[in-house]
Structure formats: C-alpha cells, structure tokens
DRENNUKE-222044 format. One line per field, with one value per residue (C-alpha): residue in three letters; x, y, z; residue number from 1. Coordinates in steps of 0.25 Angstrom, whole numbers. Layout:
// DRENNUKE-222044
type <- (ALA/...) $
X <- (X/...) $
Y <- (Y/...) $
Z <- (Z/...) $
seq <- (NUM/...) $
***
This chain:
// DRENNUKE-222044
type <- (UNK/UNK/UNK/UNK/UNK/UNK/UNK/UNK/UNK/UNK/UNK/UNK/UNK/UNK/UNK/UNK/UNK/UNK/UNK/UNK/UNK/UNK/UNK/UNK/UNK/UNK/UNK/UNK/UNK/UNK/UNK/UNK/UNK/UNK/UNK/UNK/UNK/UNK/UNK/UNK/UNK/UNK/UNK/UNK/UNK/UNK/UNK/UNK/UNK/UNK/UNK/UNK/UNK/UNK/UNK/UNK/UNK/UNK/UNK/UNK/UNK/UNK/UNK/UNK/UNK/UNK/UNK/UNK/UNK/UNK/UNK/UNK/UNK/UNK/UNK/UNK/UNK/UNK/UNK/UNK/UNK/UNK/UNK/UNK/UNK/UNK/UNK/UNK/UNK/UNK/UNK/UNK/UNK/UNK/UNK/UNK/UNK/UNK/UNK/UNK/UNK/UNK/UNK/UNK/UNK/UNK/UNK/UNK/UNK/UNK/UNK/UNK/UNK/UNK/UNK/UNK/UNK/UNK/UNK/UNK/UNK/UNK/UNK/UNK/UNK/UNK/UNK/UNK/UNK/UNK/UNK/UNK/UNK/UNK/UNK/UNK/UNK/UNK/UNK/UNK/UNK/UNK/UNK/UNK/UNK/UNK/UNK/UNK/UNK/UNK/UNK/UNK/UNK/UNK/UNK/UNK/UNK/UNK/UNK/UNK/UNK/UNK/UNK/UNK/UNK/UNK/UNK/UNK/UNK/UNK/UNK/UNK/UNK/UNK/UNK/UNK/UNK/UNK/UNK/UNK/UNK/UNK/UNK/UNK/UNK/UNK/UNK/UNK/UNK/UNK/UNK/UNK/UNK/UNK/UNK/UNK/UNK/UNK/UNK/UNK/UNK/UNK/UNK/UNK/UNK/UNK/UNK/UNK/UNK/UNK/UNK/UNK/UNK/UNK/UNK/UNK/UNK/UNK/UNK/UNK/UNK/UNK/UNK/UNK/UNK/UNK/UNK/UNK/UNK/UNK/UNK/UNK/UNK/UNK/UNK/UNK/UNK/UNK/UNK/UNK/UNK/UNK/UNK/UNK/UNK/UNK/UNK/UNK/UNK/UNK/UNK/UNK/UNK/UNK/UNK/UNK/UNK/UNK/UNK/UNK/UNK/UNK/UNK/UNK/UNK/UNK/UNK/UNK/UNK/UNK/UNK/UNK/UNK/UNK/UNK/UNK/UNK/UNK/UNK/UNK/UNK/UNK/UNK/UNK/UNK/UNK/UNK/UNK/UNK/UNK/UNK/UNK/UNK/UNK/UNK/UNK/UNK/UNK/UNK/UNK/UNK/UNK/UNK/UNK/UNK/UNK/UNK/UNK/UNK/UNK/UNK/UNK/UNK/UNK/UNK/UNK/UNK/UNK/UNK/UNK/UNK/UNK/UNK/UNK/UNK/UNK/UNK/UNK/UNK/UNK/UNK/UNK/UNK/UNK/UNK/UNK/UNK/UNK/UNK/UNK/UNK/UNK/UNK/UNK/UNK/UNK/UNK/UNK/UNK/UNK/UNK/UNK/UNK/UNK/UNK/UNK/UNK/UNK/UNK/UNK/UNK/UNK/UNK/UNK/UNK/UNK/UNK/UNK/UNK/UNK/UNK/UNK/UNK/UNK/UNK/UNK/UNK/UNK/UNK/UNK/UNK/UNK/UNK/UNK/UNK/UNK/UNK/UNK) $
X <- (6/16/20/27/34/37/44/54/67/74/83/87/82/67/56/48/60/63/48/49/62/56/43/49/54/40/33/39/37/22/21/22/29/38/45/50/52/60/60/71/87/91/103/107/93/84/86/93/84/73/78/83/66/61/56/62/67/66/71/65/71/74/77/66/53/46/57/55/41/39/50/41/29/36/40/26/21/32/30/15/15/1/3/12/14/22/28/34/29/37/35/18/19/27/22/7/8/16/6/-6/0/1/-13/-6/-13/-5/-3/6/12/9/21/22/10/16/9/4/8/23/25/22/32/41/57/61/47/37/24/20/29/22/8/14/17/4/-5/5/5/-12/-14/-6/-12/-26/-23/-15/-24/-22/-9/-1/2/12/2/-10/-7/-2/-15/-23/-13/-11/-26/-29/-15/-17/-32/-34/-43/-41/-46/-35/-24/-18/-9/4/16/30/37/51/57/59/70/78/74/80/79/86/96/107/118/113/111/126/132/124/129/143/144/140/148/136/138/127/121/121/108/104/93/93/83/83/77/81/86/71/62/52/59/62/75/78/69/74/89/83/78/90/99/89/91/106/104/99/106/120/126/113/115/106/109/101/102/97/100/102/91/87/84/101/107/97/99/115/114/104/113/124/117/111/125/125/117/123/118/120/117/108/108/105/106/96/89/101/101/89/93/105/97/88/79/74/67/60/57/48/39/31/32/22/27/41/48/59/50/44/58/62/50/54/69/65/72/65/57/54/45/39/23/19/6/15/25/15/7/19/25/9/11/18/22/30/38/40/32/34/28/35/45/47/62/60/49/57/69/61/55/71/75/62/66/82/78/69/74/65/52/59/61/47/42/52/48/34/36/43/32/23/33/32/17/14/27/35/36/28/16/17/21/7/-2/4/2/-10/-12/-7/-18/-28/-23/-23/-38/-41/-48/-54/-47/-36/-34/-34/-20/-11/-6/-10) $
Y <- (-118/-113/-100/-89/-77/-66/-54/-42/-47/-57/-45/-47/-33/-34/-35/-43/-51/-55/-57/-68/-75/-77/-83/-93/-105/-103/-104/-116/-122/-119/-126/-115/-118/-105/-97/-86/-76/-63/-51/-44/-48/-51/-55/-59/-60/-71/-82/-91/-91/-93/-105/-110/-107/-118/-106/-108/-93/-86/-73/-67/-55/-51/-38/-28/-29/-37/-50/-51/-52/-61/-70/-70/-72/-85/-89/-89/-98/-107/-110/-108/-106/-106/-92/-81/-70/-56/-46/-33/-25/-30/-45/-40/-33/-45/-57/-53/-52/-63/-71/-68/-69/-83/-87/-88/-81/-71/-64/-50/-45/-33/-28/-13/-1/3/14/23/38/35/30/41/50/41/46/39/35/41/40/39/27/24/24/17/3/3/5/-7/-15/-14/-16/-31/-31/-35/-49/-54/-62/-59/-50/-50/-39/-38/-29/-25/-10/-15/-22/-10/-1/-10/-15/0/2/-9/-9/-24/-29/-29/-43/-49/-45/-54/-48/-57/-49/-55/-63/-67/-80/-74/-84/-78/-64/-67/-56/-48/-54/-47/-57/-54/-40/-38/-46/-37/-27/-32/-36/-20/-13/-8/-6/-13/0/6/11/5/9/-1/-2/-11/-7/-4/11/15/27/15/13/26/24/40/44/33/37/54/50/43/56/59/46/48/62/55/43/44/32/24/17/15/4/3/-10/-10/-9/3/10/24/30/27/38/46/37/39/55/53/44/52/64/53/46/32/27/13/8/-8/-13/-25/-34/-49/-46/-37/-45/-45/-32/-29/-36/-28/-14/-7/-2/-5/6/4/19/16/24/12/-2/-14/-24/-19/-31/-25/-21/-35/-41/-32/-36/-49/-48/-40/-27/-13/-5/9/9/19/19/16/8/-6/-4/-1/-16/-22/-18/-17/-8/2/-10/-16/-1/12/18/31/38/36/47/56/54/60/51/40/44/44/32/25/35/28/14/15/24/13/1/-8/-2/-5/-20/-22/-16/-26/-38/-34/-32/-45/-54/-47/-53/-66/-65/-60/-60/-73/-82/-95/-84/-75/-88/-95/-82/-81/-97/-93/-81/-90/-100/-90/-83/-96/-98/-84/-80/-69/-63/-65/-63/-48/-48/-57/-45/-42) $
Z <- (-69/-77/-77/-85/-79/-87/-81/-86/-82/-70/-65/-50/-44/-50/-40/-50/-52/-38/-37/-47/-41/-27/-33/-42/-34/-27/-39/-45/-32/-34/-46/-56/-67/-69/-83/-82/-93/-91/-102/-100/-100/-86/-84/-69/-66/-59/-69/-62/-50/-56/-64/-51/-46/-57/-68/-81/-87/-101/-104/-115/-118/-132/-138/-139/-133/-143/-144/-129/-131/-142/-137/-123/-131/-134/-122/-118/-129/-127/-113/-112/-98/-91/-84/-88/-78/-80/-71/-74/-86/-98/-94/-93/-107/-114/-104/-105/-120/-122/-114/-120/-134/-129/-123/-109/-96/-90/-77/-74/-60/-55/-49/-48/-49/-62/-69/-57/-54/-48/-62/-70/-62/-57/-64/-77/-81/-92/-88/-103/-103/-90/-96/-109/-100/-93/-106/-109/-96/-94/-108/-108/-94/-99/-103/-90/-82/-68/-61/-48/-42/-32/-22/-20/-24/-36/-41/-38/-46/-57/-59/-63/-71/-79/-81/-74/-63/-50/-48/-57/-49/-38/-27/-23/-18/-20/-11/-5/3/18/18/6/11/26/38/45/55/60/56/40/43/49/37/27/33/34/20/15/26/35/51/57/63/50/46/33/25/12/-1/-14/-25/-40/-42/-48/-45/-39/-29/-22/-18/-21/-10/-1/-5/-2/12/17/16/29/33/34/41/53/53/44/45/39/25/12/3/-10/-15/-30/-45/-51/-59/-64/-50/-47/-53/-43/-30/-32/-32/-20/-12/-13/-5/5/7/11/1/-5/-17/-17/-30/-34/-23/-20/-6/-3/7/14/14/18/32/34/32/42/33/22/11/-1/-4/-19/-24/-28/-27/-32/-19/-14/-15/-8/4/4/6/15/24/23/27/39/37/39/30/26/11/3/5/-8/-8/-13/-3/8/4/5/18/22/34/41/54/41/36/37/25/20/7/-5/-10/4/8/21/24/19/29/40/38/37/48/57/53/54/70/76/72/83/76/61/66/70/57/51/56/55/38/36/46/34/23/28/28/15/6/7/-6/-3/-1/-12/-23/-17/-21/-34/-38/-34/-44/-57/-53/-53/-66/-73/-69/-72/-59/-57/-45/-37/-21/-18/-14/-6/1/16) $
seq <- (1/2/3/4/5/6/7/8/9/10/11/12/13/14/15/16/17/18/19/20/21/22/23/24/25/26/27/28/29/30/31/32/33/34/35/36/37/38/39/40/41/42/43/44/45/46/47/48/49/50/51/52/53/54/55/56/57/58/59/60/61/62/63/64/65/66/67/68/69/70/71/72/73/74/75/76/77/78/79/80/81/82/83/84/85/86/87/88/89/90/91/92/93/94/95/96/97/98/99/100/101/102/103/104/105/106/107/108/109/110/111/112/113/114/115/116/117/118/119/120/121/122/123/124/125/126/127/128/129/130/131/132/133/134/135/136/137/138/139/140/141/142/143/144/145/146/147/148/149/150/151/152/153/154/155/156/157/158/159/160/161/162/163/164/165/166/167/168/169/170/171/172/173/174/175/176/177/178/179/180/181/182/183/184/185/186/187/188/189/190/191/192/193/194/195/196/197/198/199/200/201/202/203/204/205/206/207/208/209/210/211/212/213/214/215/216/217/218/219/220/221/222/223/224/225/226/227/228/229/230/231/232/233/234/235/236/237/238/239/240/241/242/243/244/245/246/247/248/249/250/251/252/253/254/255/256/257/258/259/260/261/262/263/264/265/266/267/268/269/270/271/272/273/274/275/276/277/278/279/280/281/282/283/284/285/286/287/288/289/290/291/292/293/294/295/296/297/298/299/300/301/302/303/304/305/306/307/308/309/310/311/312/313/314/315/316/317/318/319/320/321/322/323/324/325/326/327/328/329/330/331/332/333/334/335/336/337/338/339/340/341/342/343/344/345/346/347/348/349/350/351/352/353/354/355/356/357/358/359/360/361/362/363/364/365/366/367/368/369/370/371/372/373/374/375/376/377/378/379/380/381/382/383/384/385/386/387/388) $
***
C-alpha cells in the first residue's frame, strides 16, 4: 500500500516526530510504500533518516497558511497515494482537507487530549483560541475514516472533543528498538557520568522534555528544593529545548540550586542510564514518550498521575505515581526512590519487562499495518486497544 504521511514539521525534540523516525524502516520493511510530507520549515530535522528508511520526503511549506495548503493539495493529486494519514493539528487541518479535496481516504492520529479543562487554563493559552481549533479540528474531523490514538484515554477524550465514534478509533502506542535504547550498565553509567562531570554516588534526578507548561517541569524544579534539604549533594539535569515555561524554570533553579539545564540532546538514552531517577512531572500527556523509553532503558521512574501517564506505566510495581501539580508530593516520591534504591530497581526491571511486552517496534509497526488495511476496507471497527 502506499502511504502518505502528513505531519507539522521533522524537528528532533517532537514526540510525534520521533514517533514517525522509529516506525519508518519497519514500515517500509512491511511493504508500505512511504511519503512523507512535512508543513513547516525544519531545518536539521529528520530528513535524512527518513531517506536513509526508504520514504521519499516533501516539504511543503510556503509563506502563509494557504500556499502551504494549496501546494500540499497538489502534492496529494500528484502522488495519489492509496492512504493519507495526519498527525498533529496543522498536518489534520491541511492533510484532511487536502485529502479530501482529492477523492483520497484519510486517517488522523490522535496524539494528545487536546481541548479538556487543563487547556483552557493552562499559562500562554486563550481558551477562546482553545475553542476556535477544536470547532476547527472536529469539524475536518468528519471526513477521516478511522484515527489512532496513541492510548486508550485518548480515544475516550477525543471521541467526545471531536464529536466522532468511539468505534472508529484504533488504539496503537508508539514504540522504540530496545537495541537502540540500551540499559543500564554500570560501565555506560560511569562513562555518562564521567563525560558531564558527576561523582558516581551523586544523586541524580534527570528529566527530558520541552520547556512547556505540559510538561510540569516548574513543579518538578519546586519539589526538588526539598529534595536538596534532605540530600544536598543530589543533581537535576533537564535535558530539552527551550520553550515559554524557560524564563520561569531559570528563576526557579536558581532558588533550588543545582539545577543543570543541558540543551537539546542526542543522548538522552544515554542519560537516562546514568541517572537514578527519572521524573516526568506533566500535567497531561497522550503516551509519555519519555516515560515509555525510560521503561525501556531501565532506569527508575517517578510520573505525574495523569490518566496517559498512569496507562503507560500501567501500575504503581512499574513507578512511583504522584498527583499532578503537588511539589511536595513530587519530592517525596524522588526522595523514596533516591533512599531505597533496592525497591527502585525492582520497580525498574519490573517497568522495562512491560516495555519489552507491549512497546518494542516489530509490535506496535504490526498493529498499525494493520490499521491502514482496515481503513482501506473501511471496517467498521477496530481492536479495542492494544494496550494491556
């Protein structure tokens, strides 16, 4: 079959992004023929990987909103693909109107519970705005044929958002290669370690994420002042790129005190083996990529309960789960993780035996074949999930 992939950009730090990269060799392997078409300008980004994976890669981008559709609209009519499919909300707007313009069935991820209550009074966004993209996002929503959504939380919160059935949603998480992920050792953790300057007994609490409000890392950069009162010498690294919350985790670090911020990185796997703990403190997620890999390398994890998060990780033998937005809970939780470090392993080893059951690439590439055949026969319904 051939398929054409429409998302917002092919940046490096993008869940979606990443997502994409690690599927595309498997998926050529599969038989799928594979375009990929990108809507924003990004340069550096994942272009040459996915060449390297057998897709072949358009950019689109044009000045102003309407040149990039229109130029996408031909893109579409040109390569006449059997199946176009859309993540992110720019790429559903554009993709699904594009599509249809061309007679072509489409197919939309659901990656994130947009549209919900933390939305509306999260910092930086207007909920009018909020409201304006989903009267958008459902309306194109009516001519997809089926969606994935990345768990089964999502599905129930974006069937009702979007005003779609529950029945045409398939549930397939992402996936990663437990090769390229690695685990931990201590020959890897020790160089890590070397190579940033870190004592091996130093405590160190490490997150990745983009410096958004999503993503919490204000209340996980609050909790670890009380982390530091109890043990002084531990270490937080934040590996990410800047975003609008930086300005705010700056100040913040600076009353907490060793706080490092390391930048964008291509070696967060590696770092993930080298930390003791690892927190993803968001306020929502639609899979927690970061969590899922963090599984799969072995490391320690302390998450935000948030119904995403807590479907990923699936119980509390795999983390240490604390409600969203309480530092001192947060703190705790790090504090518990960091003290018993015999308990923390176990919970470890428990987390990534689950990564190997349900996350690996050969797994999640089989169930999403599996989704464009059945959106290309138009059936009725999908699995329930492929989550446990």
């Amino acid at each position: 079959m051939h398929v054409l992939y429409v998302i917002d950009s092919l940046h490096r730090i993008g869940g979606a992004e990443q997502g994409l990269v690690a599927m595309a060799p498997l998926l050529v392997r599969s038989g799928v023929r594979l375009d990929v078409a990108y809507l924003k300008e990004s340069p550096g980004g994942f272009q040459p990987e996915l060449a390297a994976a057998g897709a072949r890669v358009f950019g689109v981008h044009r000045p102003g909103r309407a040149g990039t559709a229109a130029a996408l609209r031909r893109l579409v009519r040109e390569l006449r693909p059997d199946l176009v499919h859309t993540t992110l909300y720019e790429a559903d707007v554009l993709g699904r109107a594009a599509a249809l313009t061309a007679g072509t069935p489409v197919v939309s991820s659901l990656v994130n519970s947009s549209y919900g209550p933390e939305h509306l009074h999260a910092r930086g966004l207007s909920p009018w705005k909020v409201r304006a993209a989903q009267a958008v996002d459902a309306a194109t929503a009516q001519g997809a044929r089926r969606f994935h959504a990345l768990t089964r939380h999502v599905a129930s919160s974006m069937a009702g958002r979007l005003r779609i059935p529950a029945d045409r949603i398939d549930v397939v998480p992402r996936g990663r290669d437990p090769q390229a992920l690695g685990s931990v050792t201590p020959e890897r953790r020790a160089a890590v370690r070397a190579a940033l300057g870190l004592p091996e007994d130093t405590p160190v609490v490490l997150a990745a994420a983009r410096q958004q409000y999503q993503k919490g890392l204000d209340v996980l950069v609050e909790a670890f002042a009380a982390v530091r009162a109890h043990a002084p010498e531990a270490v937080l690294l934040l590996a990410g790129s800047p975003g609008t919350e930086t300005a705010r985790l700056e100040a913040l670090a600076g009353r907490a005190g060793q706080v490092r911020f390391l930048g964008p990185r291509g070696d967060v796997y590696d770092l993930m083996a080298a930390a003791d703990v690892f927190a993803v403190p968001s306020r929502w997620e639609g899979l927690g990529s970061a969590a899922m890999e963090a599984m799969g390398v072995g490391v320690p994890l302390v998450c935000a309960d948030v119904p995403a998060l807590r479907e990923t990780v699936g119980s509390p033998d795999h983390a240490l789960l604390v409600p969203p937005e309480r530092p001192a809970e947060l703190a705790a939780a790090l504090v518990a993780a960091l003290d018993d470090t015999a308990a923390a392993r176990v919970r470890a080893k428990a987390a990534r035996a689950r990564f190997l059951a349900t996350f690996t690439l050969p797994q999640v590439c089989g169930q999403m074949v599996g989704f464009y055949e059945r959106s290309l026969r138009r059936a009725p319904a999908g699995p329930k999930g492929a989550h446990p």
